[in-house]
C-alpha positions as CSV (number, residue, x, y, z in Angstrom):
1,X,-83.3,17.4,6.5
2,X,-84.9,16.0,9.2
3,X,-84.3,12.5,10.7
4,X,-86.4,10.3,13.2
5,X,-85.3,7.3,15.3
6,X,-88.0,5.0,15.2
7,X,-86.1,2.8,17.2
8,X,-82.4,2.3,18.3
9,X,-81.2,-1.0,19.8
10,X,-79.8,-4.1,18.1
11,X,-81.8,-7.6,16.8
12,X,-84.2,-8.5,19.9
13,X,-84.6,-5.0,21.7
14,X,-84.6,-3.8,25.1
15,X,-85.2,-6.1,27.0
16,X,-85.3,-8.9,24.4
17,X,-88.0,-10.7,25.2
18,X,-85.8,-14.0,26.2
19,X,-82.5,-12.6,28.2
20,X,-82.6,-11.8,32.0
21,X,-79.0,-10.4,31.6
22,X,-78.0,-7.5,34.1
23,X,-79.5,-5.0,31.8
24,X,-82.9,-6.9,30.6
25,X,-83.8,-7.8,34.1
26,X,-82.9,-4.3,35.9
27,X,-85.1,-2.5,33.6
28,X,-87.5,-4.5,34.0
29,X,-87.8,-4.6,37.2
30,X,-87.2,-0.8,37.8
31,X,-84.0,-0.9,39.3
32,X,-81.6,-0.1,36.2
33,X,-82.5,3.7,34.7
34,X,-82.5,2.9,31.5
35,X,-85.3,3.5,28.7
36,X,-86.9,0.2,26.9
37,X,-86.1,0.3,23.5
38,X,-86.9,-1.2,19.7
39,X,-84.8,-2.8,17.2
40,X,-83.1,-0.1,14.9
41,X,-84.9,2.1,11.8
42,X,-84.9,5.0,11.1
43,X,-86.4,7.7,8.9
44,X,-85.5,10.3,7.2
45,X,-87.6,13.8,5.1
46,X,-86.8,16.8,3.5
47,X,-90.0,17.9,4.3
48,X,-92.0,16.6,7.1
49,X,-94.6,14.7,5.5
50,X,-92.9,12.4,2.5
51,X,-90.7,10.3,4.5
52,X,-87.6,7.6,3.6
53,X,-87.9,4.1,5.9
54,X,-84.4,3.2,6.1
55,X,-84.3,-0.1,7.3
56,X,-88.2,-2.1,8.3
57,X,-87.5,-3.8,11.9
58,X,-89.5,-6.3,13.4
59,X,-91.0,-4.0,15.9
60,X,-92.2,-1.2,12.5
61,X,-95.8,-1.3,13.6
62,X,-95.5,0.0,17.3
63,X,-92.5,2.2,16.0
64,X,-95.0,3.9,13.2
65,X,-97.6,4.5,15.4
66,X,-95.5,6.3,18.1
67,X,-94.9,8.9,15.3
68,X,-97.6,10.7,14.1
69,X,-96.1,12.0,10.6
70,X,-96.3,8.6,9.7
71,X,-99.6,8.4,9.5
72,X,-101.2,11.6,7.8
73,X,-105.0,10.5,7.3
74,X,-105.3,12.3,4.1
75,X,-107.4,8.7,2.4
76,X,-109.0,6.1,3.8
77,X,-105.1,4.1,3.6
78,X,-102.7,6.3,4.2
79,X,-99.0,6.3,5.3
80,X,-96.2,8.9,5.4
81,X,-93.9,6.1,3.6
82,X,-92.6,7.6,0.6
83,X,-89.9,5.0,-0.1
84,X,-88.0,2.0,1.9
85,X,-83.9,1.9,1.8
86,X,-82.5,-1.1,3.4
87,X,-78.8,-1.1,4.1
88,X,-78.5,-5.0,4.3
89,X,-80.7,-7.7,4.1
90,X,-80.9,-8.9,8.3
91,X,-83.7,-10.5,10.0
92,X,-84.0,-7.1,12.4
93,X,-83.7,-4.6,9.9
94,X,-86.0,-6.3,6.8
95,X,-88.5,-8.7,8.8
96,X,-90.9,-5.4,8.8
97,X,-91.7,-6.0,5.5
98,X,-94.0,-8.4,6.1
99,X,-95.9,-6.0,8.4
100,X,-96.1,-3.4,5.4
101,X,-98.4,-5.8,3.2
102,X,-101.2,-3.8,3.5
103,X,-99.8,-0.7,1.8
104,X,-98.1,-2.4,-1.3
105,X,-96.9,-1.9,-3.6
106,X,-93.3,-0.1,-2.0
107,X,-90.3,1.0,-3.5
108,X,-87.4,-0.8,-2.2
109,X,-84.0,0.0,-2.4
110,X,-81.3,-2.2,-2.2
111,X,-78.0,-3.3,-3.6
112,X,-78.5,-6.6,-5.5
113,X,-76.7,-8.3,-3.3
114,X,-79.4,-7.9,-0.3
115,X,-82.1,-8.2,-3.2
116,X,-80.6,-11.8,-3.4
117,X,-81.3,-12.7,-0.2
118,X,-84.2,-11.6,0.1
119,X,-85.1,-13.5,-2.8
120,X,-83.4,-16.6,-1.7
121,X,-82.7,-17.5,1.5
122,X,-85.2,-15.3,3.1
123,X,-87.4,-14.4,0.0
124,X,-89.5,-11.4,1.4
125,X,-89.8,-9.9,-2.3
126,X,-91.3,-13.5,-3.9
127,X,-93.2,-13.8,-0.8
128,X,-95.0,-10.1,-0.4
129,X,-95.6,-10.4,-4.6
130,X,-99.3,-11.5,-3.2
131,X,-100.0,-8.5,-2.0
132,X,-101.1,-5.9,-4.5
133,X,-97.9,-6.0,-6.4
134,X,-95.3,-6.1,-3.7
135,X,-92.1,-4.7,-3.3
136,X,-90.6,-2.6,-6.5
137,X,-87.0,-3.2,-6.4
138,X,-84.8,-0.1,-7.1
139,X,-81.1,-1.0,-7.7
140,X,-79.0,0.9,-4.9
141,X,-75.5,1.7,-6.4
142,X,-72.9,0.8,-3.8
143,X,-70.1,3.0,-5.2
144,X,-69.3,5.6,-3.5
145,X,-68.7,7.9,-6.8
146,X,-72.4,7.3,-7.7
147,X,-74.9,9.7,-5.9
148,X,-78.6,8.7,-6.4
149,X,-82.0,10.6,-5.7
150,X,-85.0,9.1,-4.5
151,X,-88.2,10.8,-5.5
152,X,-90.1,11.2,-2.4
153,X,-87.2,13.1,-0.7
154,X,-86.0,15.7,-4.2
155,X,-83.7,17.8,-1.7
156,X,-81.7,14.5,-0.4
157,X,-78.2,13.1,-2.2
158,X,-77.8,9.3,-1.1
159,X,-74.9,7.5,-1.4
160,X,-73.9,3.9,-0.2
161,X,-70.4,3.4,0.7
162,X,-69.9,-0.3,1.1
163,X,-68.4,-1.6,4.6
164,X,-66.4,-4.5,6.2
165,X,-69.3,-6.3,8.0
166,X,-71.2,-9.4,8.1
167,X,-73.9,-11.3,5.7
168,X,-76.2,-13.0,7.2
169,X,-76.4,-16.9,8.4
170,X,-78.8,-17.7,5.5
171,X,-76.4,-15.2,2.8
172,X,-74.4,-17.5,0.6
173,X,-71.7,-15.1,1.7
174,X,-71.8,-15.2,5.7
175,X,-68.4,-15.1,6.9
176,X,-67.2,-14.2,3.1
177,X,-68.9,-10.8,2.7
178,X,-68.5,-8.5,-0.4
179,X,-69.1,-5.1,-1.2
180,X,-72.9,-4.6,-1.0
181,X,-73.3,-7.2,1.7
182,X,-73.9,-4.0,4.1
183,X,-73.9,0.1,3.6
184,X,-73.1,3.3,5.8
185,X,-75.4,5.9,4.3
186,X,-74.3,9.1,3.6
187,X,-77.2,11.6,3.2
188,X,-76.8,15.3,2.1
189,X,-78.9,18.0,2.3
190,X,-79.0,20.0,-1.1
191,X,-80.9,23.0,-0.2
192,X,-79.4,23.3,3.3
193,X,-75.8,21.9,3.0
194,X,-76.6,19.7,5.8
195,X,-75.3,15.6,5.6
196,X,-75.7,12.7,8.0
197,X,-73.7,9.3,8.1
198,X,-75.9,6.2,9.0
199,X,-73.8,3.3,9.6
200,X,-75.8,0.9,12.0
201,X,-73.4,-1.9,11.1
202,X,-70.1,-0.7,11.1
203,X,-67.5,-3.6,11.4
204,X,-64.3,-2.5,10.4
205,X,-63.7,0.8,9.3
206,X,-61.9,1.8,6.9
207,X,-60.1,4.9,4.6
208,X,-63.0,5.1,2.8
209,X,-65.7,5.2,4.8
210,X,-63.4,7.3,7.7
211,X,-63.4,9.7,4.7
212,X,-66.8,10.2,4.8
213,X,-67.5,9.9,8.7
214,X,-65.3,13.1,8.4
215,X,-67.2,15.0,6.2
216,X,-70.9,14.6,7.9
217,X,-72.4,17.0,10.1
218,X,-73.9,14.1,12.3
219,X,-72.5,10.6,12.5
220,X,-75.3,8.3,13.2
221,X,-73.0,5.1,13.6
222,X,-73.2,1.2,15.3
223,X,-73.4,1.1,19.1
224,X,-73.7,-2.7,19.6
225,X,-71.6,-3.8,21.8
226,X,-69.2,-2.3,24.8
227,X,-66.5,-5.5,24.7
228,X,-65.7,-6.9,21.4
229,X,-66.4,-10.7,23.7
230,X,-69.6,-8.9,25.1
231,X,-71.6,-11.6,24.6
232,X,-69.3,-14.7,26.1
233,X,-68.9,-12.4,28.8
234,X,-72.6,-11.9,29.7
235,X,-73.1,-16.2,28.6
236,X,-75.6,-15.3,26.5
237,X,-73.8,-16.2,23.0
238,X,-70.4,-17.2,21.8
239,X,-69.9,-15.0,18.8
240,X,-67.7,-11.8,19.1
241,X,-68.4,-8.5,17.7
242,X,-66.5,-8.4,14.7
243,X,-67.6,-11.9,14.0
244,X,-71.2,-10.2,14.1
245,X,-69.9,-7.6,11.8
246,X,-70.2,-4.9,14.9
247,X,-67.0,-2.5,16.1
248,X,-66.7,-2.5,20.2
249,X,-66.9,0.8,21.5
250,X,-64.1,0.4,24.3
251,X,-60.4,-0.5,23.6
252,X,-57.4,0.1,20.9
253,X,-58.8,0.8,17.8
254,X,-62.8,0.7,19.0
255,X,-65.5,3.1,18.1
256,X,-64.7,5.3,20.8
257,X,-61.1,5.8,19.2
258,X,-62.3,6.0,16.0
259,X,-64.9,9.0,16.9
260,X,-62.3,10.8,18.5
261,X,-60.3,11.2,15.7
262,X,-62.8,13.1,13.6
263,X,-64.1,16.9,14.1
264,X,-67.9,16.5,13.5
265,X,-70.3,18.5,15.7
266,X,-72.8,15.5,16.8
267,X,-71.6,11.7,17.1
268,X,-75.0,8.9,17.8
269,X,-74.3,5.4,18.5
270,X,-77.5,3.5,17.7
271,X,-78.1,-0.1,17.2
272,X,-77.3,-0.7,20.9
273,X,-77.4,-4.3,21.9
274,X,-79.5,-5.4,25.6
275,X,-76.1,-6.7,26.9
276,X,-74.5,-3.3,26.4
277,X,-73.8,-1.2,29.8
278,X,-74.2,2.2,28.2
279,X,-78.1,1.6,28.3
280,X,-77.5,1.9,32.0
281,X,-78.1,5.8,32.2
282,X,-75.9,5.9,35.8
283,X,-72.7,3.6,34.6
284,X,-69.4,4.4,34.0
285,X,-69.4,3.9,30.8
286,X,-71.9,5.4,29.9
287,X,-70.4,8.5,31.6
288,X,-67.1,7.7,29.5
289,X,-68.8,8.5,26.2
290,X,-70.3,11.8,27.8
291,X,-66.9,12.8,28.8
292,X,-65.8,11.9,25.1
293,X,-69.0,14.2,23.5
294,X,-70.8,10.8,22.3
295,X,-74.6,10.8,22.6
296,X,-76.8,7.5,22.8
297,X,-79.2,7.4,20.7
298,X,-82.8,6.8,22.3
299,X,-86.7,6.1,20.4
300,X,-88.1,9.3,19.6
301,X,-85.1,10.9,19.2
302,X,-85.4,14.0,16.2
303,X,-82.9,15.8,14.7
304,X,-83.5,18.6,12.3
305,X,-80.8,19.8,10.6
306,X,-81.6,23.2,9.6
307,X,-78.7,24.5,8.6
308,X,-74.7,23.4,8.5
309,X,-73.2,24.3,11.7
């Protein structure tokens, strides 16, 4: 299995294009070491060329042309997109979509509740029907006894555990989520024994999805903010993680905590929001997850998981 970040920060990027926080401006203006990154997707293969678009961000037409597998040349069109999984239906993590017109029709995958949504309050799948069929909607079970196989990737076992986080503002469920509202992905590797966890929006974990955080080889898991008040405390928002659907890394019960009580070989945070100080390179908290064996995850970033360790 091989996975690619195409991009890891949260809705906006780094530096969002608005904020002149501490972070946004220092990188900027080469005094913060720090790289500039894109709002999160990745992708994941069993074999190099037929890849699995999990999640389409806003920023999906820079992020495909900064990796060459995605574009193969072997027509005229061409793409290396085999299939598109979406584990919820956000502005950052679907408003891609609208860049993939040209090479409709796609399979989507989804639980029906993000289908919905994005047939509702923001109706990407009525909308991108004009182009060449559109999007094919494939109904994602969100059980976590329910493995499914997606045809572009034979080798790979999916399943979608559903997790405590957020809708969106335009869900009919925003701040009343249910199951299906958002996903971790657990992704395993029949031929080599190999699994990841993907959980970019992790509110509030759980017995169940702790369960299967503990059985991946790599966690790949929600970075967005340091300080669950992050945001107040930078004045550039009022809404707290959790009420974002996000776990703070620092303090009782925060991600940090949480990765520290599970043996797995390689722990990610991605989905890392501009105001968060472990995109500083030289900070101390940034150092804090290094001392704890936490990795940041950065654009470009590859991981090929060969064989279980």
């Amino acid at each position: 299995m091989q996975i690619h970040i195409l991009g890891s920060a949260a809705g906006g990027g780094f530096p969002q294009w608005n904020c002149n926080c501490r972070n946004c401006t220092g990188v900027r203006n080469g005094t913060l070491r720090a790289a500039p990154r894109t709002q999160s997707s990745i992708a994941i293969s069993d074999d190099g060329e037929r890849w699995i678009l999990c999640n389409a961000s806003p920023d999906i037409r820079a992020q495909l042309a900064a990796f060459a597998p995605m574009q193969p040349a072997r027509r005229v069109r061409d793409t290396g997109i085999g299939a598109i999984l979406l584990m919820d239906s956000q502005v950052d993590h679907t408003t891609g979509l609208l860049s993939l017109r040209e090479g409709c029709p796609f399979d989507v995958w989804c639980t029906e509740q993000v289908h919905d949504d994005l047939s509702s309050g923001f109706p990407l799948f009525p909308m991108l029907s004009h182009w060449n069929g559109g999007l094919n909607w494939r109904p994602m079970p969100c059980d976590d006894d329910e493995v499914f196989v997606i045809d572009c990737a034979p080798s790979l076992r999916f399943t979608a555990i559903p997790l405590l986080s957020n809708a969106p503002p335009y869900s009919p469920r925003r701040d009343s989520p249910h199951p299906g509202d958002n996903v971790g992905l657990f992704v395993e590797d029949s031929t080599t024994g190999t699994s990841l966890l993907y959980a970019p929006g992790l509110g509030q974990p759980d017995d169940r999805i702790l369960g299967w955080m503990a059985k991946a080889d790599v966690l790949l898991v929600d970075g967005t903010v340091w300080q669950d008040d992050e945001m107040q405390r930078c004045e550039v928002g009022s809404k707290t993680g959790q009420q974002m659907g996000h776990l703070a890394q620092s303090g009782p019960g925060g991600m940090i905590e949480v990765l520290d009580s599970l043996n797995v070989k390689r722990k990610i945070l991605i989905h890392i929001n501009n105001t968060n100080p472990i995109l500083n390179e030289d900070s101390q908290e940034r150092a804090q997850l290094t001392r704890h064996g936490i990795d940041v995850a950065w654009d470009g970033m590859h991981l090929d998981l060969v064989e279980a360790p």
